[in-house]
MIGUSE-305505 format. One line per 3 residues: number of its first residue (from 1); for each residue x, y, z of C-alpha. Coordinates in steps of 0.25 Angstrom, whole numbers, plus 5000, padded with zeros to 4 digits. Example, Ala and Ser with C-alpha at 12.3 -4.5 7.8 and 13.67 -1.06 7.14 Angstrom:
BEGIN
1> 5049:4982:5031; 5055:4996:5029
END
This chain:
BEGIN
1> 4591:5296:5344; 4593:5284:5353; 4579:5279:5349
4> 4581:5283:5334; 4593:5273:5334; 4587:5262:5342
7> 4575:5261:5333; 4584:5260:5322; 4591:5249:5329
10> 4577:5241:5331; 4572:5244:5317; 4586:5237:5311
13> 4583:5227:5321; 4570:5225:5316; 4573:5224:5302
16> 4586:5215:5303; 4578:5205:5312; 4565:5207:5305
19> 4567:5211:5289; 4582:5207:5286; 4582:5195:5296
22> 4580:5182:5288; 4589:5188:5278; 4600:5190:5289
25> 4597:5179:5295; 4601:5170:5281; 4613:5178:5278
28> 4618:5176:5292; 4616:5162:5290; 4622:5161:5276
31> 4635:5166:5280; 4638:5156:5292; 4633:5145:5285
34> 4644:5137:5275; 4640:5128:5264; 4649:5115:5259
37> 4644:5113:5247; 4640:5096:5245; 4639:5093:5229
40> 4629:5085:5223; 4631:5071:5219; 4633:5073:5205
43> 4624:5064:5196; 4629:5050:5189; 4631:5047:5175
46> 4626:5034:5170; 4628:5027:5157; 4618:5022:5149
49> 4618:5007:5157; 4618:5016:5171; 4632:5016:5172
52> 4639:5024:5181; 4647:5033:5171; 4650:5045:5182
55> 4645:5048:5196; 4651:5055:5210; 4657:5048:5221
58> 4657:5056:5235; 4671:5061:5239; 4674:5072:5250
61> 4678:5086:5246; 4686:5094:5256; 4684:5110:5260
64> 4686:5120:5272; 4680:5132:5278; 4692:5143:5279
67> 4685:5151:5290; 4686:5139:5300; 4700:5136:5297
70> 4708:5144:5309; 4719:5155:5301; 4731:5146:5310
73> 4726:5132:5305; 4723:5136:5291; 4738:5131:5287
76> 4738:5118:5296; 4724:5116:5291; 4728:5118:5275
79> 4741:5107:5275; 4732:5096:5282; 4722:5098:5272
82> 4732:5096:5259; 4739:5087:5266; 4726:5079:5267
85> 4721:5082:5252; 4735:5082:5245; 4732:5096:5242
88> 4742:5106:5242; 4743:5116:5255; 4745:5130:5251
91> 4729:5127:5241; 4723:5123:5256; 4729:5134:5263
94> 4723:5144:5254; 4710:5135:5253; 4710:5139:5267
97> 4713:5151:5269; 4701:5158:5260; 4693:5166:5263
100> 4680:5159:5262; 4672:5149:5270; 4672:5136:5261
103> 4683:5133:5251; 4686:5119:5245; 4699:5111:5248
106> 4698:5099:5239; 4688:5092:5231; 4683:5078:5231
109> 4694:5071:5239; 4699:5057:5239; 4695:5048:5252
112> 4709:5049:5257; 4710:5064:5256; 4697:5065:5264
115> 4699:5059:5273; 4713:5063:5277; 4705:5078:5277
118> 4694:5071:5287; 4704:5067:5298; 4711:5080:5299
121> 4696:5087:5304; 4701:5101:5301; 4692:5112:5305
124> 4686:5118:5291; 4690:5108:5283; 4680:5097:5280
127> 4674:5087:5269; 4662:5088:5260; 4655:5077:5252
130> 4659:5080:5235; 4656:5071:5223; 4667:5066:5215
133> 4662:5062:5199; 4666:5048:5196; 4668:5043:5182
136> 4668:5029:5182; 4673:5026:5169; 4684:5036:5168
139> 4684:5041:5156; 4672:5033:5150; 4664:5043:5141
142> 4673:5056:5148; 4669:5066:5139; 4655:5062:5138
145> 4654:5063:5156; 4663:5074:5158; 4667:5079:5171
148> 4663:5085:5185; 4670:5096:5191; 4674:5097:5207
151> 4661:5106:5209; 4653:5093:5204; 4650:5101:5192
154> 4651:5095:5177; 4661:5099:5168; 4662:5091:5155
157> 4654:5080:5148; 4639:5078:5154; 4645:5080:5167
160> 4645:5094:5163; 4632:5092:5151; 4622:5088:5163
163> 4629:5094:5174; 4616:5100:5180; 4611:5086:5181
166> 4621:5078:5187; 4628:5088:5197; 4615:5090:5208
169> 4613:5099:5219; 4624:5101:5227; 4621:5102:5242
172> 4628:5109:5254; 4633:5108:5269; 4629:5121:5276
175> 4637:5124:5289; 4635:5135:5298; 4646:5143:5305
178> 4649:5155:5313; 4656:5168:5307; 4670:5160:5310
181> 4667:5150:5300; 4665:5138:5312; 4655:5128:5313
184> 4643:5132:5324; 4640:5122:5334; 4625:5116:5328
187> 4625:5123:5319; 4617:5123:5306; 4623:5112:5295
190> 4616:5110:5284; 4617:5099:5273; 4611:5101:5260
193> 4612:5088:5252; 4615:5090:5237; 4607:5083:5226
196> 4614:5074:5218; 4615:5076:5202; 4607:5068:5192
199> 4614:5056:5183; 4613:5057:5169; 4613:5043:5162
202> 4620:5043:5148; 4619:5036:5134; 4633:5030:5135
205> 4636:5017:5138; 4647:5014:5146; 4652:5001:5139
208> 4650:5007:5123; 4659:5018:5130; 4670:5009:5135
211> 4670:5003:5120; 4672:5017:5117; 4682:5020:5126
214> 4688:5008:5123; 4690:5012:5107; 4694:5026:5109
217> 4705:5021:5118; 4709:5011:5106; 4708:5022:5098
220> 4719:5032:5104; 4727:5019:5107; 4729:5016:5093
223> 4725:5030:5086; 4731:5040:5096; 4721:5052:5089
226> 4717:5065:5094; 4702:5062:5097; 4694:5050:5097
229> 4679:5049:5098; 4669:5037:5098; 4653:5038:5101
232> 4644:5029:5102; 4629:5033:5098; 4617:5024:5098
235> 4611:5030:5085; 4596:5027:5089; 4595:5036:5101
238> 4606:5045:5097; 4613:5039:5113; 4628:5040:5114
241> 4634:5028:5119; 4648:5030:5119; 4654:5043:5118
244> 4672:5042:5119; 4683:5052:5116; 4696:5052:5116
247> 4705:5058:5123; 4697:5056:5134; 4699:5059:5151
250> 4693:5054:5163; 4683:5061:5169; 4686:5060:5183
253> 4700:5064:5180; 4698:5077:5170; 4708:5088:5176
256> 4719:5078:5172; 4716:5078:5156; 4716:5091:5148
259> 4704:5099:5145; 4705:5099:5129; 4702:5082:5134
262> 4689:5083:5143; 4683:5095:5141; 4679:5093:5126
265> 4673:5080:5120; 4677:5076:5108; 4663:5067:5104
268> 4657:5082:5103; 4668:5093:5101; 4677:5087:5091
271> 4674:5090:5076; 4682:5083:5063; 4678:5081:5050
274> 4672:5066:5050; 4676:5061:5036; 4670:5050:5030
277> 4661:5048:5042; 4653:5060:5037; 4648:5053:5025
280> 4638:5045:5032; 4633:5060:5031; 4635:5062:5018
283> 4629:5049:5015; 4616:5051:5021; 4613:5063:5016
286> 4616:5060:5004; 4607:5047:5004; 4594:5056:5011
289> 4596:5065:5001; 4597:5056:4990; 4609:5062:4984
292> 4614:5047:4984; 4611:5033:4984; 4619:5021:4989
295> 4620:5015:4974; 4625:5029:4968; 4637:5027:4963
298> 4651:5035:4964; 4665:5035:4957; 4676:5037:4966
301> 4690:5040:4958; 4695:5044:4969; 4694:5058:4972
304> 4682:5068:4968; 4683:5084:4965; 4674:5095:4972
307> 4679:5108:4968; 4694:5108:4968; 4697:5095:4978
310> 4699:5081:4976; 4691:5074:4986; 4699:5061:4986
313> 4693:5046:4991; 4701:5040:5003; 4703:5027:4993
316> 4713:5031:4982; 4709:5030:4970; 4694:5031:4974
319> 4682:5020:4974; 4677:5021:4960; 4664:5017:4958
322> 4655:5014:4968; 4642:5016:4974; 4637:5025:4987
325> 4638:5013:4996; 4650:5011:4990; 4655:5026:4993
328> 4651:5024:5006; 4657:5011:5009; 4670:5018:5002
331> 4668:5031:5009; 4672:5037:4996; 4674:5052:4996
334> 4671:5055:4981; 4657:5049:4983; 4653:5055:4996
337> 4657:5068:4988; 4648:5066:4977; 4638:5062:4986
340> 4639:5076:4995; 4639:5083:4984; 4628:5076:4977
343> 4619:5080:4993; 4624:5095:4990; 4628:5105:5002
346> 4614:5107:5005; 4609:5094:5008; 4623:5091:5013
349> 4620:5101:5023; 4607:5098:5027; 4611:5085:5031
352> 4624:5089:5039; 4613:5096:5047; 4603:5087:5049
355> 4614:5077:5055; 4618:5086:5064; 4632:5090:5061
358> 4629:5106:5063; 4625:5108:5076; 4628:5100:5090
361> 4621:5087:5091; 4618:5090:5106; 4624:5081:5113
364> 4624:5082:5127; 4640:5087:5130; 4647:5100:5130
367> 4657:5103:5119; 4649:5099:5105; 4652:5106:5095
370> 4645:5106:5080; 4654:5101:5068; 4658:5110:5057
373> 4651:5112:5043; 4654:5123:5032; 4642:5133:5030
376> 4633:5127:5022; 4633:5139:5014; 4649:5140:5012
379> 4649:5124:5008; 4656:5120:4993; 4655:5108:4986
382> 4667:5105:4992; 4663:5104:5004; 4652:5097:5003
385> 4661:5086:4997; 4671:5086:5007; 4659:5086:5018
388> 4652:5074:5014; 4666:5065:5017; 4664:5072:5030
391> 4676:5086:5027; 4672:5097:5029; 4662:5097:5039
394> 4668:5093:5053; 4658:5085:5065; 4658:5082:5079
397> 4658:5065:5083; 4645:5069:5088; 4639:5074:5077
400> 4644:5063:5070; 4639:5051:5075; 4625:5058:5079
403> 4623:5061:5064; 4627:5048:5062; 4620:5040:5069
406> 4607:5046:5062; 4609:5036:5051; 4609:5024:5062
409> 4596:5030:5066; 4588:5031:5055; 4592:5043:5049
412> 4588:5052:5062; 4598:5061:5071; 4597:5060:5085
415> 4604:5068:5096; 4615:5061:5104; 4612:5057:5118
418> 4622:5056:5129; 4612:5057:5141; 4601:5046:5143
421> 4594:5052:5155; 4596:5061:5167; 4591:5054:5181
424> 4592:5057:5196; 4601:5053:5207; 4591:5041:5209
427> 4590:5036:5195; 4579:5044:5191; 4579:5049:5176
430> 4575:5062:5176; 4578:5067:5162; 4580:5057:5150
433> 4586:5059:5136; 4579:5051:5124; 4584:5051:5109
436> 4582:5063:5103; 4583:5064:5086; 4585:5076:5081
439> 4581:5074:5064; 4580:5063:5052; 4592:5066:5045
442> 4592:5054:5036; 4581:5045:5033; 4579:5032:5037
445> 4583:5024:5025; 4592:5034:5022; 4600:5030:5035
448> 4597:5016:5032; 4604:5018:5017; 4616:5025:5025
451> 4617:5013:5034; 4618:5003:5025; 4628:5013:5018
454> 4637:5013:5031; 4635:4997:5035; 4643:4996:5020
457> 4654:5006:5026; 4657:4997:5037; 4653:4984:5030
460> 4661:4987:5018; 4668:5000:5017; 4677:5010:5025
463> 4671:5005:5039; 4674:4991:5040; 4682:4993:5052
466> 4671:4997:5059; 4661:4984:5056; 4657:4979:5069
469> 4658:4964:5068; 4643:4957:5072; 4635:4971:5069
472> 4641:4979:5056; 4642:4992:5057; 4642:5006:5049
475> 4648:5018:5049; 4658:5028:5040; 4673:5029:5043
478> 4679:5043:5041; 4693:5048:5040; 4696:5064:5040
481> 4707:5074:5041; 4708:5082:5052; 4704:5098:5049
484> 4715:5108:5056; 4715:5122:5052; 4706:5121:5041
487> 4713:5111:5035; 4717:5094:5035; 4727:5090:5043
490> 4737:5079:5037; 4738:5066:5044; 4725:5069:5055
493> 4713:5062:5054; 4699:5058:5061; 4694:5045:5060
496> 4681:5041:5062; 4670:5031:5060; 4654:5031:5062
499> 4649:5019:5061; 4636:5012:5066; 4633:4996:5071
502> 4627:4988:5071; 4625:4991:5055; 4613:4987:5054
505> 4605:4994:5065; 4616:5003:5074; 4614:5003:5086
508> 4627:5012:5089; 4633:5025:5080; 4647:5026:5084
511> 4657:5037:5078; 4672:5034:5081; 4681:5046:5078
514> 4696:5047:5080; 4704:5060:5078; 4717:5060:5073
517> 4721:5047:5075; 4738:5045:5073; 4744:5035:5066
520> 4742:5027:5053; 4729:5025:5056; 4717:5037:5054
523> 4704:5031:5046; 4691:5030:5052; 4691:5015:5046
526> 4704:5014:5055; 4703:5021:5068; 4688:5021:5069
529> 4681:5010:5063; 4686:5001:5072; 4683:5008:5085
532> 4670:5008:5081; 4669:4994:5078; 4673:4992:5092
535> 4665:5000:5098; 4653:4997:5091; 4656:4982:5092
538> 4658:4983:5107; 4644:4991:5109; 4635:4982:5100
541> 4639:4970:5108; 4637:4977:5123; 4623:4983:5117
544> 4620:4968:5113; 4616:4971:5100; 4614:4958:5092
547> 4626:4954:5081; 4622:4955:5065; 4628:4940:5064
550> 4624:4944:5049; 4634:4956:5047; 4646:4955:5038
553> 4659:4956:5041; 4667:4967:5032; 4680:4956:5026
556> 4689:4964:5029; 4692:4980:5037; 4693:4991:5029
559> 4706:4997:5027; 4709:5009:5023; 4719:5012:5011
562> 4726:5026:5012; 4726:5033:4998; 4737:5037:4991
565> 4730:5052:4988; 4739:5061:4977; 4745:5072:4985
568> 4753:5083:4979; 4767:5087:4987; 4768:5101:4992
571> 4778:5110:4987; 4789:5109:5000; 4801:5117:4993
574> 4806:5129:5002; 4799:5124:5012; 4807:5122:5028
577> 4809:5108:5026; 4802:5103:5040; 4790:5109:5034
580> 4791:5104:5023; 4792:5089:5029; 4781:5092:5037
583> 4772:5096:5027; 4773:5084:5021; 4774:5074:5031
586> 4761:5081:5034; 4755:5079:5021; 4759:5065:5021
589> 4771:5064:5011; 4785:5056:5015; 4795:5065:5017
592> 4811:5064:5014; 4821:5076:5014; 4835:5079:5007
595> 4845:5089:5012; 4848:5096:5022; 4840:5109:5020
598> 4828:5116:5028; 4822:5118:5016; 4814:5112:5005
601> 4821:5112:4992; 4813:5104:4982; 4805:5090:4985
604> 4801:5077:4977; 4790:5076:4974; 4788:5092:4969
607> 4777:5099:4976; 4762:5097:4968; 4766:5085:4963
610> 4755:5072:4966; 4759:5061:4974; 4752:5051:4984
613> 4752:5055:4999; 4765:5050:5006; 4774:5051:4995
616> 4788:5056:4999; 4794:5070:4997; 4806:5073:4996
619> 4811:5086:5000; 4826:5093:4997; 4830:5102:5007
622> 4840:5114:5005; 4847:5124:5013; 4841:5140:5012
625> 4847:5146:5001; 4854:5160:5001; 4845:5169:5005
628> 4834:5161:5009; 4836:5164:5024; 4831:5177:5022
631> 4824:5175:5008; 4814:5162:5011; 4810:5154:4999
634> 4792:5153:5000; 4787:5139:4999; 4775:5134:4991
637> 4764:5134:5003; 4752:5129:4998; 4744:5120:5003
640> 4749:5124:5017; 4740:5130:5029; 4743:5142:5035
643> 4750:5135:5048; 4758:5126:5038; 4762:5139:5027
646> 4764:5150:5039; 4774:5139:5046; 4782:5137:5033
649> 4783:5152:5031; 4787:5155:5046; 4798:5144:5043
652> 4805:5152:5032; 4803:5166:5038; 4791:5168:5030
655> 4776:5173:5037; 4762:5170:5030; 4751:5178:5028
658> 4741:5169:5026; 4726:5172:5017; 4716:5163:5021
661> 4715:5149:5025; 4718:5134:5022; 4729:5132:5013
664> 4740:5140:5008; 4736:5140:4992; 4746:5154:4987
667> 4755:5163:4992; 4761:5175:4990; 4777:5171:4988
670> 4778:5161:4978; 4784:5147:4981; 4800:5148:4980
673> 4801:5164:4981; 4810:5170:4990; 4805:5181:5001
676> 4811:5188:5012; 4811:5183:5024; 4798:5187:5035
679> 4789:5188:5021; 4775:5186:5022; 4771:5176:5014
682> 4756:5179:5010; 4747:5165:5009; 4735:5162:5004
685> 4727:5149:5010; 4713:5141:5005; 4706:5129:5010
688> 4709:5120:5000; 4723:5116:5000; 4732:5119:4988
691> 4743:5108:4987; 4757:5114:4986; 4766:5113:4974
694> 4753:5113:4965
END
């Protein structure tokens, strides 16, 4: 048995030394050796002229290993460290008090704090070499860099885009130890240097972005809107040279600004109607396809029926006769009408396609989304109208000026560029990014014809405020309602202008678009014409191209007359009075109240009756009568949305039950019948808006 048991005993012996041991020996070794990790240097990104626009700076990181921290000194050890990096004590002492072998105590430390950590020499505590990201600018171009996170990887913007590029290869510190978690006397320590990242080197130029930055300041300043947006494209190569939003954050700084701010860019995300800017559309398809020709001529009387709606020009009283140039110049919405119409929803489609406005246009961020079309299939002459003075059909910035910039480039789309090349920590390209076209939208004289047509905007027409003095410049000025819940919102607007310079041969496409701007102020040929004649100004001179001394000087800036448009007064009476008043303050009327009531007794002017926008109304209140506690009286509520007519209702003790959607266009209990209290009142809604009192 003896002998039974020791050749077992050998056999093992044998097998451990022999079969297992290499495999013993590595896991033996894996678990007393200790890794501190050492990040990678992440790569550097350059602007276009090899300017710095973000790199990392080397900055000490502090960590500990629990297991060599005594049990007794763990509380002494844990107040000497906060007290040394401002952190609070109880976080340290359950940093310390884990049950693993490495754990962080604070990342990327100031000098001070580091070194206040070094002369305490605390056994398990030490300092390791980290990269801190440096954006140099502030927030120059934010959303278009992004960020970095602690673990040195990227999280927004081309940080994130070409993270795998610009992080590296992180490195490590390997330390041996014996079973207590102490150091060995000569033992091995082994340093693994990390690789650093490659740089990326970008279209943007650092000085067309200060001009950028500079305006869209300008712009909140004076306009206090909701978004702004101003890009900068050369339309040859399809290269982005500026690229600014507003609100806007600083990089370095991200955790103090909130996320609805830095974590989505508006350039590429945000999608509106673009109004009158979508006409240079319109315009080119119409001119490739032939449907019309610059000395076709038009009569504007103001207004022009498709199906059952007036599609009114913004000039009251309309143009009257004048010639395509002329429509453009004018930016007359019956012509551009007749004109889409004239193309039809098929070719109109086609080109909507071709310029790219149904899919992303790649560029190279995170976050683009695709703008929004009716199917093809479900499209009315309506809409066709409506979408050739840019309703009806919504667009990203992006897409806009990519599209746009096709007619500055001989009718050809090319894909936008943010990245140049990719090189290597010595300056070595290793990857590099040419101009890339995508199709022939338009022909060449087409584009040519379509120039012309804009130069005339600018020289002559809606877009004078956008003339660049010494170089010209073209471009479309657009002016559309916001879209909320299916349907316009009063008094919010985008503003925008696209525009090209010099006039003659662009060297820059630039789209400046300004969301909800407040005050008196909203037109494109107000609040952003002039941006881009700043920027545009600004640029032409720092790319030294030469001056046109030859161009014209528009006599004198456009200015735009508001209309007075026919509107029809809704039917307020039995309505709670601060509704009512809301209602039409909303809708732009002037509003003055008698009595002292809570409800709406009778008005002047009667409800459906035709007056100019911002006449004044005059409601009389009156007290509830007998009854009408219990016994509401039912307004008149159409032409209200759902929100709007399910508000009233709730007011008077009333609740809704609403069929479909849009407007509120027939209910179920007429206008000034009484019902008992807690009644459901039955609505039925449409797109299109039914005026009240008609």
């Amino acid at each position: 048995m003896a002998s039974a048991v020791l050749l077992l005993l050998i056999f093992r012996l044998v097998w451990l030394q022999l079969v297992e041991g290499d495999k013993l020996r590595a896991e033996a070794q894996e678990i007393r050796m200790r890794d501190v990790p050492v990040e990678a240097k992440r790569g550097i990104i350059f602007d276009c002229k090899g300017n710095e626009l973000t790199s990392s700076v080397s900055v000490d990181s502090a960590y500990a290993f629990p297991p060599q921290i005594k049990d007794e000194d763990r509380r002494q050890t844990a107040d000497k460290i906060a007290y040394a990096l401002d952190m609070d004590k109880e976080d340290v002492y359950k940093k310390l008090t884990q049950n693993v072998g490495f754990v962080w105590l604070k990342r990327r430390l100031d000098r001070e704090s580091a070194q206040n950590l070094k002369e305490l020499k605390l056994d398990g505590v030490a300092l390791v070499e980290e990269n801190k990201r440096f954006y140099r600018q502030e927030s120059l171009a934010a959303h278009v860099l992004g960020f970095a996170g602690d673990d040195n990887q990227g999280l927004t913007g081309l940080e994130s885009v070409y993270d795998h590029e610009l992080k590296g290869k992180p490195g490590r510190i390997v330390i041996e130890q014996d079973a207590l978690g102490d150091d060995i006397p000569k033992a091995m320590h082994k340093y693994i240097p990390p690789v650093p990242g490659n740089n990326l080197v970008l279209t943007i130029d650092q000085n067309i972005q200060f001009f950028v930055e500079r305006e869209l300041d300008h712009i909140v300043e004076k306009h206090q809107p909701k978004l702004a947006v101003i890009i900068v494209m050369n339309p040859k190569t399809g290269e982005i040279l500026a690229m600014g939003n507003r609100p806007t954050f600083a990089p370095g700084d991200w955790r103090q600004y909130p996320q609805s701010i830095w974590d989505r860019n508006p350039s590429v995300w945000y999608t509106y109607e673009p109004g009158s800017t979508f006409k240079i559309i319109t315009a080119a398809a119409a001119l490739e396809e032939g449907a019309v020709r610059t000395s076709d001529t038009f009569y504007d009387p103001g207004s022009i029926k498709v199906a059952d709606r007036n599609i009114r020009c913004w000039y009251d009283g309309g143009h009257g006769s004048q010639t395509f140039e002329e429509v453009c110049q004018n930016s007359c919405n019956p012509g551009f009408v007749t004109v889409g119409l004239r193309l039809g929803k098929d070719k109109f489609y086609k080109y909507i396609s071709a310029f790219g406005f149904t899919r992303k246009t790649g560029i190279c961020l995170s976050g683009e989304e695709i703008g929004l079309q009716i199917p093809q299939n479900e499209v009315t002459d309506l809409n066709i109208a409506t979408m050739s003075i840019g309703q009806s059909i919504a667009v990203t910035p992006i897409q806009l000026v990519t599209a746009a910039a096709a007619v500055a480039n001989g009718g050809v789309l090319l894909k936008p560029i943010l990245v140049k090349a990719i090189t290597d920590p010595d300056g070595k390209e290793i990857k590099e990014f040419k101009p890339e076209e995508v199709r022939q939208v338009i022909s060449e004289n087409t584009a040519k014809t379509l120039m012309s047509l804009l130069t005339g905007v600018v020289q002559k027409g809606s877009g004078k405020n956008a003339f660049v003095d010494g170089y010209g410049a073209a471009g479309k000025t657009g002016t559309a309602q916001v879209v909320e819940r299916g349907g316009y919102v009063s008094g919010k607007y985008v503003a925008s202008f696209m525009g090209y310079a010099p006039a003659d041969d662009p060297q820059i496409a630039a789209l400046v678009m300004v969301a909800e701007p407040t005050g008196s102020e909203y037109f494109g040929s107000q609040v952003a014409a002039p941006a881009f004649k700043a920027v545009a100004q600004d640029t032409l001179r720092y790319l030294q191209v030469p001056e046109r001394p030859q161009v014209e000087k528009p006599k004198l800036p456009f200015v735009y007359e508001q209309p007075k448009l026919k509107v029809t007064v809704p039917n307020l009476e039995h309505f709670p009075a601060e509704e009512a008043k809301n209602i039409l303050l909303n809708t732009g009327f002037v509003v003055q109240s008698r009595g002292d009531g809570t409800i709406v007794g009778s008005q002047v002017p009667k409800g459906g009756v035709q007056v100019t926008d911002g006449t004044t109304v005059i409601l009389e209140l009156r007290l509830l009568e007998p009854g009408e506690d219990n016994e509401p009286t039912v307004p008149d509520l159409r032409g209200l949305t759902i929100k709007e007519a399910g508000g009233i209702l709730e007011k008077l003790g009333l609740h809704i039950k609403p069929l479909g959607t849009g407007f509120a266009f027939a209910q179920q209990s007429l206008p000034g019948s009484r019902v008992a209290k807690g009644t459901t009142i039955t609505v039925e809604f449409k797109e299109e808006r039914e005026r009240s009192g008609q």
